[in-house]
C-alpha positions in Angstrom: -22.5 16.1 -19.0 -21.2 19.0 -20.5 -18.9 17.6 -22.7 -17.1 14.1 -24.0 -15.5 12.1 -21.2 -12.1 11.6 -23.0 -10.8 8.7 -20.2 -6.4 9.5 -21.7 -7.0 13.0 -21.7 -8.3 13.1 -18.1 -5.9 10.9 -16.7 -2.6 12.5 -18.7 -4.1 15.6 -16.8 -4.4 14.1 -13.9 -1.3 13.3 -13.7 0.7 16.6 -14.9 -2.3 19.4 -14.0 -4.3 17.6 -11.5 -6.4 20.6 -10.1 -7.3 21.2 -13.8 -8.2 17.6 -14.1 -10.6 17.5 -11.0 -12.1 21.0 -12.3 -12.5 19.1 -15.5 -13.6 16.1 -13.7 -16.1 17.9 -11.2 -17.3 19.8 -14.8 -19.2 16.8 -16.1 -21.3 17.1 -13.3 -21.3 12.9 -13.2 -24.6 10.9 -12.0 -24.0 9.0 -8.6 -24.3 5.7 -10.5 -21.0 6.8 -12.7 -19.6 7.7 -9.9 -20.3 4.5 -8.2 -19.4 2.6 -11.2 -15.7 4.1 -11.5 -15.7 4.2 -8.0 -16.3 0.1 -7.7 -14.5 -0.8 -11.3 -11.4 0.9 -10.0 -11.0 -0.9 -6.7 -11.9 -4.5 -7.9 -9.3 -3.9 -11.0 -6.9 -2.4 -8.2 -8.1 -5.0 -5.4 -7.0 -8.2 -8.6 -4.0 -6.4 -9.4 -2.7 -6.4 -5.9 -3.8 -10.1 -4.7 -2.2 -11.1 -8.5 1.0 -9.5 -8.0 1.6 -10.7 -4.0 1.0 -14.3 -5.3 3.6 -14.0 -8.2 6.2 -12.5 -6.1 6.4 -13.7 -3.0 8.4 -11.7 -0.5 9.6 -12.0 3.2 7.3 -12.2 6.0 3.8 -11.2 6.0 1.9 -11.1 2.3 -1.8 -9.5 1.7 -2.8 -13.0 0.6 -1.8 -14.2 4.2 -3.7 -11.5 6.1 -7.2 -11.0 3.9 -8.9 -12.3 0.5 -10.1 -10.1 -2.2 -13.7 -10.6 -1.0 -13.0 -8.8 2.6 -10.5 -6.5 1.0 -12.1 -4.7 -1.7 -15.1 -4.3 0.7 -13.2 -2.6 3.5 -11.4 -0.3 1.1 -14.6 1.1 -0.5 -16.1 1.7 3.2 -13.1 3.1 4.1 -13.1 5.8 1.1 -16.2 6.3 1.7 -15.8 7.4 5.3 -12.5 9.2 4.3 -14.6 11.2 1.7 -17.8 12.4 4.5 -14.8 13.4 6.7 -12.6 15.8 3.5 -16.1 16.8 2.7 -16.8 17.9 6.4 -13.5 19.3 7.3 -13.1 21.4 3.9 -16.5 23.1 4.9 -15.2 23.9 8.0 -12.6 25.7 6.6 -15.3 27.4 4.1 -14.9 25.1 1.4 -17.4 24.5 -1.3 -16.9 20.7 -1.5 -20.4 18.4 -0.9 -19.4 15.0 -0.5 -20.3 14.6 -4.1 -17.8 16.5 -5.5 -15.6 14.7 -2.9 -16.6 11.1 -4.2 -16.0 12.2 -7.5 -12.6 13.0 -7.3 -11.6 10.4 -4.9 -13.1 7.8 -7.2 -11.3 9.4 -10.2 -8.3 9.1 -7.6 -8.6 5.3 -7.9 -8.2 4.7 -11.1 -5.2 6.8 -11.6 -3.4 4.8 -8.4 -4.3 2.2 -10.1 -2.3 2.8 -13.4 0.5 4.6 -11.0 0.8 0.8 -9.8 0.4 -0.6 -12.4 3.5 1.4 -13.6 5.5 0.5 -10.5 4.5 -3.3 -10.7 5.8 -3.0 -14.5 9.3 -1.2 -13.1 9.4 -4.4 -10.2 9.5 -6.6 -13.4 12.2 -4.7 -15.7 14.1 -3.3 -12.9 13.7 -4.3 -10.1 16.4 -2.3 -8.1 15.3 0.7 -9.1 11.7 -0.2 -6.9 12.3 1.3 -3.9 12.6 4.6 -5.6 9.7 4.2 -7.6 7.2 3.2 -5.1 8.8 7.2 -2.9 8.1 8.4 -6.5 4.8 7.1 -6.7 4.0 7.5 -2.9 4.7 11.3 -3.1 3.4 12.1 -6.6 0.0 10.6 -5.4 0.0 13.0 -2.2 0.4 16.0 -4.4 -2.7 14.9 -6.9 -4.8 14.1 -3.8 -4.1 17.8 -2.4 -4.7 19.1 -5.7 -8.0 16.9 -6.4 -9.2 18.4 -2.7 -8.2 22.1 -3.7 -10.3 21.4 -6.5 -13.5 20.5 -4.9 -13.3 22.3 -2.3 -12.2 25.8 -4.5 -10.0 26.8 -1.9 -6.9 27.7 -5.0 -4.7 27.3 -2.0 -2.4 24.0 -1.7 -1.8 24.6 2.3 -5.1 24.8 3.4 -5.8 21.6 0.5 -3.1 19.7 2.5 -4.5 20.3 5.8 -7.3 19.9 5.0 -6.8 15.9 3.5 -4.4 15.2 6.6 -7.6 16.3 9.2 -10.5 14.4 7.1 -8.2 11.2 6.1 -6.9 11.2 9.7 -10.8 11.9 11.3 -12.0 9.4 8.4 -9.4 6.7 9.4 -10.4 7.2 13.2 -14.2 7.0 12.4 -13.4 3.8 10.5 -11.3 2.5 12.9 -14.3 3.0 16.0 -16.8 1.5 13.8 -15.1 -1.9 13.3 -14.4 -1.5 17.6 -17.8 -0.7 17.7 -19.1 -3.4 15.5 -16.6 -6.0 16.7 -18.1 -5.4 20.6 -21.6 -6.3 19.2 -20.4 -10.0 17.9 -19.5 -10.6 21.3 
C-alpha cells in the first residue's frame, strides 16, 4: 500500500470527488483478499440492513423477506457483481480502457460500502421523515449512477464521463444478460 487507508476520508471523497476517490482507491494497489474482504463485509452488512428494515416496515404487496432469505440473497448479489465487474472490465478494454478486472473489483467493492451508508442514510430519512422518501431514494438513485460512472472513468482512465457512462450501461447490461443465461442455463441442468 502506498499510504494509510483513512476509511472517512475515502468515503467523504467518494461521495463529493468520486473519480479522485477511485484514483485514490486504485492507488493502494489493495491485495485480492482486501478486496474480497470489503467486497463480502459490505454486502452481508448491506444484505442485514435490507432483510432488517423490510421486516420493521412492512409495506403493500410483495416484501424481499417474501421472495428470498439472506442466505440466497447475499450469494446471488456477489455473483452478480462479480459477473457485472468481468463484463465493465471487458467492455472498457474495448473501448481502449486500461481497467483489468482488478481495478474493476476494486472499485465496485469500494462501491458497496458507500451504497451501503447512502441507505443507510435514506432508511434514517424513512424514520424522521418519511414523506420526504420518495425524493430521497431519486436522490440517492441518481447520485449513485454518477459515482459509478466516475468509479469506471477511473479505472478504466478514460477522463471522459460519456464514454464512463456507456461504458457501465454496455458491461452492467452484458453482465446482467450473462447472469441471467447462467441461472437459464443452470436451472435446465436440475431438470
Amino acid at each position: 500500500m502506498t499510504g494509510a487507508f483513512n476509511l472517512t476520508n475515502l468515503l467523504k471523497l467518494s461521495l463529493t470527488d468520486p473519480k479522485q476517490a477511485g484514483q485514490a482507491l486504485l492507488s493502494y494497489d489493495l491485495s485480492y483478499d482486501a478486496i474480497c474482504s470489503i467486497f463480502a463485509a459490505a454486502i452481508c452488512a448491506s444484505t442485514a440492513m435490507l432483510f432488517a428494515v423490510d421486516l420493521v416496515y412492512e409495506t403493500e404487496g410483495p416484501s424481499l423477506t417474501n421472495v428470498s432469505t439472506p442466505w440466497v440473497f447475499a450469494p446471488l448479489v456477489g455473483i452478480m457483481t462479480l459477473v457485472v465487474c468481468g463484463a465493465i472490465s471487458w467492455t472498457g478494454q474495448r473501448f481502449s480502457g486500461l481497467g483489468e478486472f482488478k481495478s474493476v473489483f476494486t472499485i465496485v467493492a469500494w462501491l458497496q460500502v458507500v451504497q451501503m451508508v447512502m441507505q443507510m442514510i435514506s432508511f434514517l430519512v424513512m424514520v424522521l421523515f418519511a414523506p420526504l422518501m420518495g425524493i430521497v431514494q431519486f436522490i440517492v438513485f441518481l447520485w449513485s449512477i454518477w459515482i459509478f460512472v466516475a468509479f469506471i472513468d477511473a479505472a478504466h482512465g478514460f477522463d471522459n464521463m460519456i464514454k464512463s457512462s456507456l461504458v457501465a450501461l454496455l458491461g452492467s447490461s452484458l453482465g446482467s444478460v450473462g447472469m441471467l443465461l447462467m441461472v437459464i442455463f443452470i436451472s435446465t441442468l436440475g431438470r
